[in-house]
MDAnalysis code that builds the backbone (N, CA, C; Angstrom):
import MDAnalysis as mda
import numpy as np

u = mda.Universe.empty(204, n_residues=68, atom_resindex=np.repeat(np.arange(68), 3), trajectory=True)
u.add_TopologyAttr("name", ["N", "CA", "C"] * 68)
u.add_TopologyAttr("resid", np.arange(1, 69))
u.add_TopologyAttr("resname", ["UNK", "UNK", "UNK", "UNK", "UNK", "UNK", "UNK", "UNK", "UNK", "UNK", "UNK", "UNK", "UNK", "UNK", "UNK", "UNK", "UNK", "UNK", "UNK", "UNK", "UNK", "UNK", "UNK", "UNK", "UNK", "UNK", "UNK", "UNK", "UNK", "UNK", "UNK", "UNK", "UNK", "UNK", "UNK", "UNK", "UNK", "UNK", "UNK", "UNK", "UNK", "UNK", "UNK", "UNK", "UNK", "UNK", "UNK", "UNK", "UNK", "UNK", "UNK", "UNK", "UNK", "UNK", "UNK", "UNK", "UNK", "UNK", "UNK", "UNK", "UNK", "UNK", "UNK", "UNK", "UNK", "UNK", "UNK", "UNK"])
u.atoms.positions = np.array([
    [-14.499, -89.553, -67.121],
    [-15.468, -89.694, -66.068],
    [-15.762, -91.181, -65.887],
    [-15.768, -91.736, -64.705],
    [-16.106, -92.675, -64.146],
    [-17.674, -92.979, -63.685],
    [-17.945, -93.656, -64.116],
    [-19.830, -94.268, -63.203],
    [-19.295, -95.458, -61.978],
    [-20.000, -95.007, -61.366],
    [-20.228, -95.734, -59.868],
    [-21.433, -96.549, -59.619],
    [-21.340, -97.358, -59.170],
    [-23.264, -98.180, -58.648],
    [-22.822, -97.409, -57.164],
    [-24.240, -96.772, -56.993],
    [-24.738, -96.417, -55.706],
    [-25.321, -96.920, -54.734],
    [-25.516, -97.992, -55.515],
    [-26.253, -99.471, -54.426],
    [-27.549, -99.567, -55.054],
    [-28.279, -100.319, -53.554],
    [-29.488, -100.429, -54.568],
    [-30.367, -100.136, -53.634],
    [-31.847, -100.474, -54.062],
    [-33.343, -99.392, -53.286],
    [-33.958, -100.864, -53.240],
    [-34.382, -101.106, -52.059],
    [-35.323, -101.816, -52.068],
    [-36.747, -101.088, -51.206],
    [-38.120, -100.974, -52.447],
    [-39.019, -100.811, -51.131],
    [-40.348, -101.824, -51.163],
    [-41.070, -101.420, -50.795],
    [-42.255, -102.229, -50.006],
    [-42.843, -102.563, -50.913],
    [-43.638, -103.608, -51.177],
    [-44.343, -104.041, -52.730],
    [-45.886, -103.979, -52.080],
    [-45.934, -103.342, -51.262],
    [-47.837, -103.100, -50.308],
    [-48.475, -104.566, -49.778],
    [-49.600, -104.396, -49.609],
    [-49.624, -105.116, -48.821],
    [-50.387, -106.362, -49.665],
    [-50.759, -106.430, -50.528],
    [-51.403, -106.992, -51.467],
    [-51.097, -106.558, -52.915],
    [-51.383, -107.398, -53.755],
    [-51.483, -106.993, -55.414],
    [-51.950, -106.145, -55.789],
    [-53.405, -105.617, -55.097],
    [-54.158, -104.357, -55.392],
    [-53.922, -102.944, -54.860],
    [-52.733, -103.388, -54.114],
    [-52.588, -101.738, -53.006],
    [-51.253, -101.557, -53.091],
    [-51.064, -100.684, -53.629],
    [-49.920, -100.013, -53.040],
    [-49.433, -99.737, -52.120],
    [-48.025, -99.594, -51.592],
    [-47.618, -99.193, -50.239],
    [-47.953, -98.073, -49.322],
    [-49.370, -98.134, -48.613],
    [-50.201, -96.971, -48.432],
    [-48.664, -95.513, -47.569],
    [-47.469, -95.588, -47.151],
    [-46.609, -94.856, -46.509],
    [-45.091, -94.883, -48.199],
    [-45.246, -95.496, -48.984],
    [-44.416, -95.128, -50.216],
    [-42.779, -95.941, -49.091],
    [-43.216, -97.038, -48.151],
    [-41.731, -97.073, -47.695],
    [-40.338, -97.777, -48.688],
    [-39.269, -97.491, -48.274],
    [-38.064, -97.646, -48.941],
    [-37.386, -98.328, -47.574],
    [-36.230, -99.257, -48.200],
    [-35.249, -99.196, -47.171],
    [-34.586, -98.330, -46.859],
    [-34.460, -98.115, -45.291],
    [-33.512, -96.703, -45.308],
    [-32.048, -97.088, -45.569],
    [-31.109, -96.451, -45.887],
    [-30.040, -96.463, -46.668],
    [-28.749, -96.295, -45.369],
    [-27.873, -97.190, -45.578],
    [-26.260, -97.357, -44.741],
    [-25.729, -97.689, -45.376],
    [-24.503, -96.779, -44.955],
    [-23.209, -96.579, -45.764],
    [-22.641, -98.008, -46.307],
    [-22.588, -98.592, -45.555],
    [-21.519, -99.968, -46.174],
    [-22.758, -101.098, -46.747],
    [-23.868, -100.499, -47.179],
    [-24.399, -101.528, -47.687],
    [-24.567, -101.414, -49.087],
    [-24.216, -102.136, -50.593],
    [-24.315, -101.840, -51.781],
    [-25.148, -103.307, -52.474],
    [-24.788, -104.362, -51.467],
    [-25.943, -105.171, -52.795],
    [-27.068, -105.260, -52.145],
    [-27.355, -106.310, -52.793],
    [-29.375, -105.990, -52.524],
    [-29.237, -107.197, -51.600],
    [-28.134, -108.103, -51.273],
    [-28.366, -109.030, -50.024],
    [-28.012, -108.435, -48.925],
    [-27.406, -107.311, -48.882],
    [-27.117, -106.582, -47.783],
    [-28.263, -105.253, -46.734],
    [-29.172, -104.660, -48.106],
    [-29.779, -103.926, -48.135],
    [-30.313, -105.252, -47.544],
    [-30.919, -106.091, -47.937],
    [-32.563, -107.017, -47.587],
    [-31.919, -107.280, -45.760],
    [-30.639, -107.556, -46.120],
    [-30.604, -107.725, -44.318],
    [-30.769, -106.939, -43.523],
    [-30.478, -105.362, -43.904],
    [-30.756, -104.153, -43.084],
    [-32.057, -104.029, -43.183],
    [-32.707, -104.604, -43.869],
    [-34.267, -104.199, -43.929],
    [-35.207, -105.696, -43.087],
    [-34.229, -106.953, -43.319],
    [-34.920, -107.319, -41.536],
    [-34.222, -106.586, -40.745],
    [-33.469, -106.287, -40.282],
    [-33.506, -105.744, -38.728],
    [-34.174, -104.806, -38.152],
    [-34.616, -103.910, -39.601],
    [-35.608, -102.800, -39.681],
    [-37.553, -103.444, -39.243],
    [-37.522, -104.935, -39.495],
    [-38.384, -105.164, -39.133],
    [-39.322, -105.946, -40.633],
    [-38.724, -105.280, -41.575],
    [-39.335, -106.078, -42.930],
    [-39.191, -107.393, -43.051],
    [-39.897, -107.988, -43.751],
    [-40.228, -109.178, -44.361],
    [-40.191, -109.757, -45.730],
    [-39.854, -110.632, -46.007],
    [-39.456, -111.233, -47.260],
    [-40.514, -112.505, -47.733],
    [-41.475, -112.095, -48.322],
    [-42.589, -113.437, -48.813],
    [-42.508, -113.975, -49.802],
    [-43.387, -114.978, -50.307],
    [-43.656, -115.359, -51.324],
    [-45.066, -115.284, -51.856],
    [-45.697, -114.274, -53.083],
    [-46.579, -113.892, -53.290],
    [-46.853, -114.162, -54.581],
    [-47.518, -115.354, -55.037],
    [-47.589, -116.374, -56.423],
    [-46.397, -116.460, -56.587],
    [-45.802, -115.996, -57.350],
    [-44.642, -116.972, -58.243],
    [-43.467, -115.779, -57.823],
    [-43.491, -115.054, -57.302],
    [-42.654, -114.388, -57.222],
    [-42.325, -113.782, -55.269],
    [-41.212, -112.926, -54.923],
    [-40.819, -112.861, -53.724],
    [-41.516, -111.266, -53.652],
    [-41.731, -111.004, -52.601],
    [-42.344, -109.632, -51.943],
    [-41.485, -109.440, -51.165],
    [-41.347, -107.740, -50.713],
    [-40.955, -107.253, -49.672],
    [-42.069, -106.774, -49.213],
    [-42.169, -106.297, -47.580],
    [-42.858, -105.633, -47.109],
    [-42.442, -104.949, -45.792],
    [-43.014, -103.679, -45.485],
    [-42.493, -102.965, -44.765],
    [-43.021, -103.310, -43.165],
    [-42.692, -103.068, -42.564],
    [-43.466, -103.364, -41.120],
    [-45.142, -102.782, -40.964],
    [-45.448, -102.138, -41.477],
    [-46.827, -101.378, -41.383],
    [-47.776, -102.403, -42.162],
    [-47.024, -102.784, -43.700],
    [-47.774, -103.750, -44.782],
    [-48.073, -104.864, -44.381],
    [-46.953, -105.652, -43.846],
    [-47.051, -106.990, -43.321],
    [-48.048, -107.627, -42.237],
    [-48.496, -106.319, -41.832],
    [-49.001, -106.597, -40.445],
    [-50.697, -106.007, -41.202],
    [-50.818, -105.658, -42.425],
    [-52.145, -105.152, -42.759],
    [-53.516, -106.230, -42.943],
    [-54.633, -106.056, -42.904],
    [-55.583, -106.982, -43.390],
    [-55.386, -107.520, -44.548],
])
């Protein structure tokens, strides 16, 4: 038996430190995409965003980004 990578999951890190992603979003998933620079590009066109939140990078979903 063989193992495969299935790719990878990127989802929403909420909208802040204290909140969770009030909709649980994920990137939605296409076929020819397997690394996570590919996924992050399907997830701008989807409308997400890529920050910097202290010392580290955030994703966020279109609903989060746009939250108070």
């Amino acid at each position: 038996m063989t193992a495969h990578t299935l790719g990878v999951e990127i989802a929403c890190d909420g909208p802040d430190e204290a909140r969770d992603c009030p909709e649980s979003a994920a990137v939605a998933r296409r076929f020819g995409s397997l690394t996570a620079v590919q996924v992050r590009a399907d997830s701008r066109a989807d409308g997400w965003t890529r920050r910097r939140r202290g010392s580290r990078h955030v994703d966020l979903c279109p609903a989060c980004k746009t939250a108070p």
